[in-house]
C-alpha positions in Angstrom: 11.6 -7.5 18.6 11.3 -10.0 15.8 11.1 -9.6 12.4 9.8 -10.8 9.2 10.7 -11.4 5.8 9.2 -11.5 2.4 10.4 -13.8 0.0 8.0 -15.7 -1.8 8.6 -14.2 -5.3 10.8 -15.6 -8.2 12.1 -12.5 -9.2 11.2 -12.5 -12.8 14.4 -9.7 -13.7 16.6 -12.1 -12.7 16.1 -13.8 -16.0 17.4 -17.6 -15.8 19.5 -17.0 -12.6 16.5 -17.7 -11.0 15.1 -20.7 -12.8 16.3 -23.0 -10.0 16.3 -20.8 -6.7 14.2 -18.0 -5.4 15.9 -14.3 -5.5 16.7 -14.1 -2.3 18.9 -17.0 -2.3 20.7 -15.5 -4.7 24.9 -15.5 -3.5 26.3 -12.0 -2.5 30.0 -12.6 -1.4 29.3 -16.7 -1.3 26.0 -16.2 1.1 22.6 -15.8 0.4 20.7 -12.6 0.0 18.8 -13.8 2.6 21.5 -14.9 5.2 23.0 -11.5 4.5 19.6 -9.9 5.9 19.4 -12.1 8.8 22.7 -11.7 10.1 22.4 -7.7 9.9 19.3 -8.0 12.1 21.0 -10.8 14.8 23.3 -7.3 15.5 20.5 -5.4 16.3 19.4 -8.1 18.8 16.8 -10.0 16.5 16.3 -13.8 17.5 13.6 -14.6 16.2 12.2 -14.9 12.3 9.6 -15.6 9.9 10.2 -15.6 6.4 7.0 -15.8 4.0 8.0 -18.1 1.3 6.5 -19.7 -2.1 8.8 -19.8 -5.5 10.8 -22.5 -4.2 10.2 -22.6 -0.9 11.8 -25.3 -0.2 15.2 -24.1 -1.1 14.9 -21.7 1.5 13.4 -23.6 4.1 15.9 -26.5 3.5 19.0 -23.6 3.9 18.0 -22.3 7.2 15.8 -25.2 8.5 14.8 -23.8 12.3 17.9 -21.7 12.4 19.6 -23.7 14.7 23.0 -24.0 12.6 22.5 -19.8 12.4 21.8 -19.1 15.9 18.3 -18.1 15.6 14.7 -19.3 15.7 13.2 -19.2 11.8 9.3 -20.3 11.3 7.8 -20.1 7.8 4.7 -19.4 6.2 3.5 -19.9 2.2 1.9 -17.5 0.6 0.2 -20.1 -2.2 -0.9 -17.1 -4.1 1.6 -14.3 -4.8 -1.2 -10.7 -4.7 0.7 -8.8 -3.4 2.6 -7.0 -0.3 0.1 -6.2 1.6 -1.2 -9.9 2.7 2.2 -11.8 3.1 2.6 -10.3 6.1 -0.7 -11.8 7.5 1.1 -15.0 7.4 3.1 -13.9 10.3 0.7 -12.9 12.5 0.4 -15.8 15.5 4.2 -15.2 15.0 3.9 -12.1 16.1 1.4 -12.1 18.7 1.6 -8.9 20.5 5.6 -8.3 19.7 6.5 -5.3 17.8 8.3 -6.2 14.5 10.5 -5.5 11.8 9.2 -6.7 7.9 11.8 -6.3 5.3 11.5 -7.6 1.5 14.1 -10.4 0.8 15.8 -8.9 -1.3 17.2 -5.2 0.1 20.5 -5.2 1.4 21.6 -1.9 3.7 24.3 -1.8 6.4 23.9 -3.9 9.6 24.1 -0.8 11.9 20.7 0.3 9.7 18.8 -2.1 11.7 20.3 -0.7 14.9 19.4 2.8 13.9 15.7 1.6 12.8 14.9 -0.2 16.4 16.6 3.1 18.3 14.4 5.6 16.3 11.4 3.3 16.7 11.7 3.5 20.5 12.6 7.2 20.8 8.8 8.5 20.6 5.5 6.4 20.6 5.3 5.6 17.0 3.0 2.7 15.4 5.4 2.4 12.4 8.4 3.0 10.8 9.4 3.1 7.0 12.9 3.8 5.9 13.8 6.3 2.9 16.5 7.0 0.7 16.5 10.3 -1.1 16.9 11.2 -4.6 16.5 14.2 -7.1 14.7 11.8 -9.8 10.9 12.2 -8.6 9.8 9.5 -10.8 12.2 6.4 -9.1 8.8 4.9 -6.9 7.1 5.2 -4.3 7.3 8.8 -2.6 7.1 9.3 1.0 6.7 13.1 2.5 8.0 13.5 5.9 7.2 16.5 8.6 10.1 18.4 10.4 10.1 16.0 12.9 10.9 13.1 10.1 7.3 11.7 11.1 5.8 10.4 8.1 2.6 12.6 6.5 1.7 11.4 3.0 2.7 8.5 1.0 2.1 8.1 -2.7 2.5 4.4 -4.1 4.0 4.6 -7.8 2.4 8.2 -9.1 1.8 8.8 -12.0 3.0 11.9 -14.4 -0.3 13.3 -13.7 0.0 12.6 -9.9 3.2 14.1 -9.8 2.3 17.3 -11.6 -0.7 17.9 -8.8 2.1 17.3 -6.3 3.6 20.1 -7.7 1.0 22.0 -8.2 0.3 21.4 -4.2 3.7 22.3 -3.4 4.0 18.4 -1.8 7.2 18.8 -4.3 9.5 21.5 -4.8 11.9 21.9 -7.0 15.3 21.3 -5.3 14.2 19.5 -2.2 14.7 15.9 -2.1 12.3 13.3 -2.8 12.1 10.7 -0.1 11.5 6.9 -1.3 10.5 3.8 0.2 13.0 1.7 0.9 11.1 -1.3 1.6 12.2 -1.9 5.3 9.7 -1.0 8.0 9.0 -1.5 12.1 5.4 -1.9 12.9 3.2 -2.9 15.9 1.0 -5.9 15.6 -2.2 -2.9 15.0 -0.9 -3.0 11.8 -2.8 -6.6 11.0 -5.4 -4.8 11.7 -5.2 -2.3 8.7 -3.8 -5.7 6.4 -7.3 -7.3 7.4 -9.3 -4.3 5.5 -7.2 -3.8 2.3 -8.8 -3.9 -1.2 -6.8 -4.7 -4.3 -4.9 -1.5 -6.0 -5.7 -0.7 -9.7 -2.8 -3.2 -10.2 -4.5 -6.1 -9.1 -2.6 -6.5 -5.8 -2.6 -6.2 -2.0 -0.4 -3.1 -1.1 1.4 -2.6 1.8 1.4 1.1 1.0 -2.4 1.0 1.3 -2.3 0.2 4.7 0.6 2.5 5.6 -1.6 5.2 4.8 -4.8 3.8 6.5 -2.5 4.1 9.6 -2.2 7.6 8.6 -5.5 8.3 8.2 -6.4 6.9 11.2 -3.8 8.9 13.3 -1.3 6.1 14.0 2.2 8.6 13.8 4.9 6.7 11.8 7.9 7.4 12.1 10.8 8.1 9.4 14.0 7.3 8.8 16.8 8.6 6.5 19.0 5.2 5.6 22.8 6.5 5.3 25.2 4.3 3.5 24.7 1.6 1.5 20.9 0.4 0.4 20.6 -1.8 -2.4 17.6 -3.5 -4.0 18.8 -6.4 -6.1 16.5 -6.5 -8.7 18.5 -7.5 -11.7 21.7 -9.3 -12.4 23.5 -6.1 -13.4 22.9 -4.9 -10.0 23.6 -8.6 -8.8 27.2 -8.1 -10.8 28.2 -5.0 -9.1 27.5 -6.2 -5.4 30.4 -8.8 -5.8 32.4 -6.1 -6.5 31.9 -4.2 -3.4 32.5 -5.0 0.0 29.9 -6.5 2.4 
């Protein structure tokens, strides 16, 4: 297994904390985001990276050089022209080769054993994905995934609108009471997935999505497989959220 990493954005939110280095090298606990994230994959077994840089990409390619210092094997790719999720991966792909992989934004922190429980789910059944969820009450938080019985992955919806939410509704996708499932932006995929990547049109927004080909998968009978995160999950999008990691424990 391998895995990939998106970090090639600035991470506008961060206001002037990240005039000088990307978000994801942001310190949590004196370390990078982005160390953090690598060193909760090297306890799942995870050698080998590729992290998709571009705002300052050489900040973080300076930090972790070839990985050497960090135990590991790192390989980088720029993505000159930031549209979106859903083509930074493609940087990766001779990385990949054939190898199954995880992809994880840069900037989501969860508990090391998460990776552990997202490489043991991913090999209980043969599944051509994986996206993680954390569950909420608030139906209007982001993207919404909708799982079968089996926690197998049926629907997705990328950002709905009040309107798309009220035909969910309507449908009975959502019920009042039951949880809403989100996206939590950390995924296992086989290399097919490039394949879906290769086809994608821009959304309304202008952008690539990742979300687009997730469901392509769907629709083309790839079975994706879900899993609850438990614990911690945190996406550091802001420095208020930034402020209250330091006073937690890692």
């Amino acid at each position: 297994m391998k895995a990939v990493i998106l970090a090639a954005g600035k991470g506008t939110r961060m206001r002037e904390l990240t005039t000088d280095v990307p978000k994801p090298m942001l310190k949590v606990h004196g370390k990078p985001i982005l160390q953090h994230i690598i060193e909760g994959l090297m306890t799942a077994g995870i050698r080998e990276f590729f992290i998709v840089t571009g705002y300052k990409a050489e900040t973080i390619e300076s930090f972790f050089g070839d990985g050497t210092k960090f135990g590991v094997k790192v390989s980088y790719g720029r993505q000159v022209v930031q549209d979106g999720t859903g083509k930074a991966p493609e940087l990766a792909k001779t990385f990949v080769g054939s190898d199954d992989f995880v992809l994880t934004y840069g900037d989501i922190l969860v508990k090391a054993e998460t990776y552990q429980q997202m490489l043991q789910r991913f090999a209980a059944g043969r599944f051509s994905g994986l996206v993680t969820a954390t569950g909420s009450q608030d139906v209007t938080k982001g993207g919404l995934n909708f799982f079968d019985k089996e926690f197998c992955l049926t629907k997705l919806v990328e950002k709905p609108t009040p309107a798309e939410i009220e035909a969910l509704q309507r449908e009975r996708w959502l019920k009042l009471g039951d949880v809403a499932w989100y996206n939590a932006g950390i995924y296992i995929f086989k290399s097919l997935v490039f394949d879906f990547t290769a086809k994608l049109q821009k959304s309304p927004r202008g952008e690539y999505e990742l979300t687009d080909a997730i469901i392509a998968m769907l629709n083309a009978n790839h079975p994706i497989a879900g899993l609850e995160i438990q614990g911690r999950w945190v996406d550091v999008r802001d420095p208020e959220v930034l402020a209250a990691l330091e006073e937690e424990q890692i």
